[in-house]
C-alpha positions in Angstrom: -92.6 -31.2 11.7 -91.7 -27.6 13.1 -91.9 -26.1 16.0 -92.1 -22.5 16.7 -91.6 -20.6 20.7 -94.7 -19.2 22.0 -93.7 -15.4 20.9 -92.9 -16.5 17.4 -94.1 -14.0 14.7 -95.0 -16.8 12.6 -97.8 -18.1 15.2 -99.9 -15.0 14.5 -102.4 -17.5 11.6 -103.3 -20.1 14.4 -104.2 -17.2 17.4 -107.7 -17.8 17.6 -106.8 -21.9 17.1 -104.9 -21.6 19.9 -106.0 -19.6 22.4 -108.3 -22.3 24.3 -105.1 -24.0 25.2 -102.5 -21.3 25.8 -104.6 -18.1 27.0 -104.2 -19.1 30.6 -100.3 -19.1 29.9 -100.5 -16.0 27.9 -102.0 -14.1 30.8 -99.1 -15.3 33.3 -96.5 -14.9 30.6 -95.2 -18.7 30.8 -93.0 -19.9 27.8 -94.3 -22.9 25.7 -93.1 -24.4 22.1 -96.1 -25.0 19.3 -95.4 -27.8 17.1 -97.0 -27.6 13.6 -97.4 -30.1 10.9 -98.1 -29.6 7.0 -99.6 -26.2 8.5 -101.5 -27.7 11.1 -101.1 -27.8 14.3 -100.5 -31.0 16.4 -99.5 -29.8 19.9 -97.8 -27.8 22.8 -95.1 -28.2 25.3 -95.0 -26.0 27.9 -91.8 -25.6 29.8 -92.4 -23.7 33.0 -91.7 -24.4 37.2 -94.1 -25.9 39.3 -96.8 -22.5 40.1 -98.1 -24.5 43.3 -96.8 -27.3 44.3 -99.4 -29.6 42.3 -96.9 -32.6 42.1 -93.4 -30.5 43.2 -92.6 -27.9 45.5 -92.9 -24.9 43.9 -90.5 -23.3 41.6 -89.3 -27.1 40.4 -89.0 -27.4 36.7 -91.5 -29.6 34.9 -93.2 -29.6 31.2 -97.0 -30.1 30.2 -98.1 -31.4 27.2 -101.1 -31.0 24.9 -102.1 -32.4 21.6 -104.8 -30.4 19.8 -105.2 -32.7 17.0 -105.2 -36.5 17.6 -106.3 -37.1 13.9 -102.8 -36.9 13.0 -100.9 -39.8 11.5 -99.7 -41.6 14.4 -96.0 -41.4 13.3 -96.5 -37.5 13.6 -97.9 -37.9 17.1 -95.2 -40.4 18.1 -92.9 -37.7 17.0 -94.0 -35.1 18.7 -93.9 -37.0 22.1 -90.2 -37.8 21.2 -89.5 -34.1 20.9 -91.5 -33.3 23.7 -89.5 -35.3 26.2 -86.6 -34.5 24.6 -87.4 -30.9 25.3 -88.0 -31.8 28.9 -84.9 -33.5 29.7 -83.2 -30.9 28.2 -84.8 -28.3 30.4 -83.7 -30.8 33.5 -87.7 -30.9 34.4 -88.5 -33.0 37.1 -91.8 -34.4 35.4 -93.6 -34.2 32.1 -97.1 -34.5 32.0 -100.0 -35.7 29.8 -103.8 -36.3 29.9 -104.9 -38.5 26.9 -108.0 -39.6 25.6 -108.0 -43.3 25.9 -108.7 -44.8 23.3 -106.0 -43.5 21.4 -104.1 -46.7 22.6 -101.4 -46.3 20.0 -100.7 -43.0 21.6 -100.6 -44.0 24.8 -98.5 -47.0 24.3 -95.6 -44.8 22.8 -95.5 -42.2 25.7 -95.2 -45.3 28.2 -92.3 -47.1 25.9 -90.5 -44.2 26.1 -90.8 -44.1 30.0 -94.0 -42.4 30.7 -95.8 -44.4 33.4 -99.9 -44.1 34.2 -100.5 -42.1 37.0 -104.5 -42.6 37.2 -106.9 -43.4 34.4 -110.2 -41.1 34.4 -113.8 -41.5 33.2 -115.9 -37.9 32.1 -119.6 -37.9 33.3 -122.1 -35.5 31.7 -125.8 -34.6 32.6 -127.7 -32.1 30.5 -129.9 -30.2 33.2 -132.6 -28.8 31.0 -134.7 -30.9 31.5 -133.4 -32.4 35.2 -135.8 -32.5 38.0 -134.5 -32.9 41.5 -135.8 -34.4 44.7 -137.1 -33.4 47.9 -134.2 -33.7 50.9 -134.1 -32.3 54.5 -129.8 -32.4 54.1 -128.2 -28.6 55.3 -125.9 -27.5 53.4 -123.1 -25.0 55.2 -121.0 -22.9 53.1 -116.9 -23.5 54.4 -115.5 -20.6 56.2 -112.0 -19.7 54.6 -110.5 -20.1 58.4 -111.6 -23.7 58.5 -110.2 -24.7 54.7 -107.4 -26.8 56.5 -109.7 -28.8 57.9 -112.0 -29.2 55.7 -109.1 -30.5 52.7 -108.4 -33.2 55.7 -112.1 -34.0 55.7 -112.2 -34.4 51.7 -109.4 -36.8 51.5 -111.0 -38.8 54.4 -114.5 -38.6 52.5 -113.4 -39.5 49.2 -111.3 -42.3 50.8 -111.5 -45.7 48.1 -111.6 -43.4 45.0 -108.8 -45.2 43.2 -107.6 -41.8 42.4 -103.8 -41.1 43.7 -103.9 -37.9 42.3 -106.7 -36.5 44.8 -104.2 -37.4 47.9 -101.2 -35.8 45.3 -102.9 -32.5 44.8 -105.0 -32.1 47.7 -101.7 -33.3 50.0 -100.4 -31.1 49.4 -102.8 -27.9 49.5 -102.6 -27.1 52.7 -98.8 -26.5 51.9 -99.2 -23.7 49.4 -99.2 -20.2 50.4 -101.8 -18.7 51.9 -102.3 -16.3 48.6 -103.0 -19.5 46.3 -105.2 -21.4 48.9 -107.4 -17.7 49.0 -107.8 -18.2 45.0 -108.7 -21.6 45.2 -111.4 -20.9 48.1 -112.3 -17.7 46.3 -113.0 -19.9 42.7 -114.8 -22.4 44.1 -117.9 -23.7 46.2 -117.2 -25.2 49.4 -119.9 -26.9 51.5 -120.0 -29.2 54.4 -123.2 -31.6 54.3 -125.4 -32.4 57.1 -128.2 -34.4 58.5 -129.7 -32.7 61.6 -126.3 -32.0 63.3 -124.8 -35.2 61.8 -121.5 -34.3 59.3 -122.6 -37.0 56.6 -120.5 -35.2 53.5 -118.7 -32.6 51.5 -119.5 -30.9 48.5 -117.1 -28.9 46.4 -118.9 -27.4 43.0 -116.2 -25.4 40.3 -118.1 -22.3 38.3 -117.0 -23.7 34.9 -115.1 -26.9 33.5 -115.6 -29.8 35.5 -118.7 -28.0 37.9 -118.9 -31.0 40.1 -115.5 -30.8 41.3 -115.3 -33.3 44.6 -118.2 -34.7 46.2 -118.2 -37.5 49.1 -119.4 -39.5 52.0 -118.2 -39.5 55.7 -117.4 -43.4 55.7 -119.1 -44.4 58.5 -121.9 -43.0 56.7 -121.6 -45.2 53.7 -124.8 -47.3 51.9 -127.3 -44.8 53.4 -127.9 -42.9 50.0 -126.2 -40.0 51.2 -124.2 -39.8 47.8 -127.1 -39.6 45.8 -129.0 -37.1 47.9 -126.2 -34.4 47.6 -125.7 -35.4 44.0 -129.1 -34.4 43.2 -128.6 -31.0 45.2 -125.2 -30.2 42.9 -127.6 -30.9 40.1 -130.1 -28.6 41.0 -128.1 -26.1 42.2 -126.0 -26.4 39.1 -128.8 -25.7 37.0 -129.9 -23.1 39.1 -127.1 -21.0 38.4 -127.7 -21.1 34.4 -125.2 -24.2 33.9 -126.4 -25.9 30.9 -124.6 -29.5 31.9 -123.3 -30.8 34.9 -120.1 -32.6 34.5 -117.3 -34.3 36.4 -114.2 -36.6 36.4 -114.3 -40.2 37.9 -112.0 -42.7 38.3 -112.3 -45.4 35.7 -112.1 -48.1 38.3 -114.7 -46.8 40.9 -117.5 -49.0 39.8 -119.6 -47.8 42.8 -119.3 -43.6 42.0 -119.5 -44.7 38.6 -123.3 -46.1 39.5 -124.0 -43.7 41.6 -123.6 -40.6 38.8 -125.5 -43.4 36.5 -128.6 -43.6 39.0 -129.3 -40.1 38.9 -128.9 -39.9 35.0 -125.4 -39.1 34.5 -124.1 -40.5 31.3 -120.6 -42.0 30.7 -118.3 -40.0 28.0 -114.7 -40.0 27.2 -112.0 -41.7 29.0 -108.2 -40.5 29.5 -105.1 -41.8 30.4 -102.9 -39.3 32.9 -99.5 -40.5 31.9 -96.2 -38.9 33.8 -92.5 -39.1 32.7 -89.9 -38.5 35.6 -86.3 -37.3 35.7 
């Protein structure tokens, strides 16, 4: 196997292969290696600092990895995560990072021998909406004022309280900490609502413009069992399709039975599973 740096002449004959996975990096000029295989590619390390304090304050060094081609032997794919830690703790990162479809087990079970650990384990919902009809509901929906963003994160993590997800309190912990420049592109690239009934806050609502569209949606807890959950679902839907989006589609803890049914009750359907695994210095 060979690896080549992002800039390498040699890359030019997988471009268009790999722009899906590096263009974002591209754009902000962040270093990352390609690994290639019998002329094929298997995968990318990128070896940057921590843009926002996702898991580290800012600045700190840290690698993410991606495989683009899991049909690979496994003994190739078991290699490359060798060389991709290797490459990390010779950077000195403070974490390395993976998201893995889960049922490449084998995979998974050679990150975490050679000290990866999981750090949540995530289900992928998907609706098409062509042919979705919603229902009638007398729930207000208030767009979030940027001056009230603080706020509103605290609500979030209160509201999807019982997730089984330790990366929402991670990432949205710490948010509020960021500078106020990234917290404007975040509010700016994304759909903020509070949810009410009459003058009642029952729920938040947070809907992404492409990827996962249904990015956070939850239930004051006191307000739990009333079918609050599935009345806002069913206004993301609509207003999803609304806007021209073709499929609805979000990210679910594997272990939140009840979300899980709720999605499923207003036709969700269940798709691929992955494995977050994290390696740290």
């Amino acid at each position: 196997m060979e690896d080549y740096a992002h800039d390498d002449l040699r890359l030019e004959e997988y471009t268009e292969a790999l722009e899906p996975y590096v263009g974002g990096y591209n754009a902000r000029k962040v270093p990352y290696q390609v690994f290639v295989h019998d002329q094929k590619l298997v995968g990318i390390v990128v070896l940057s600092e921590e843009p926002i304090r996702l898991i580290e304050p800012i600045g700190t060094p840290m690698s993410i990895i991606l495989v683009i081609d899991y049909s690979m032997p496994i003994d190739i794919l078991q290699e490359f995560a060798d060389a991709a830690l290797r490459m990390a703790k010779e950077c000195n990162a403070a974490y390395s990072f993976i998201d893995i479809p889960a049922e490449h087990d084998n995979l998974v079970k050679h990150f975490m021998s050679i000290g990866y650990v999981e750090m949540a384990h995530s289900l992928r919902m998907l609706l098409d909406l062509d042919d979705y009809e919603g229902e009638s509901s007398t729930l207000r929906y208030v767009k979030v004022e940027r001056e009230v963003v603080g706020d509103f994160i605290e609500d979030l993590m209160k509201f999807m309280s019982g997730s089984h997800d330790n990366m929402i309190d991670i990432v949205f912990g710490n948010i509020k900490g960021l500078p106020e420049q990234f917290i404007d592109h975040w509010y700016n690239s994304t759909s903020l609502n509070y949810v009410y009934d009459k003058d009642e806050l029952v729920g938040i609502l947070d809907l992404s413009p492409q990827g996962l569209n249904i990015a956070n949606i939850g239930v004051a807890p006191e307000h739990r069992g009333k079918g609050y959950g599935r009345k806002i679902m069913h206004y993301a839907l609509v207003t999803l399709k609304e806007r021209g989006d073709e499929q609805a589609r979000l990210r679910v803890h594997a272990e939140n039975k009840k979300a899980i049914g709720l999605y499923e009750s207003v036709g969700m359907k269940r798709g691929r599973s992955f494995k977050a695994l994290i390696w740290r210095n």
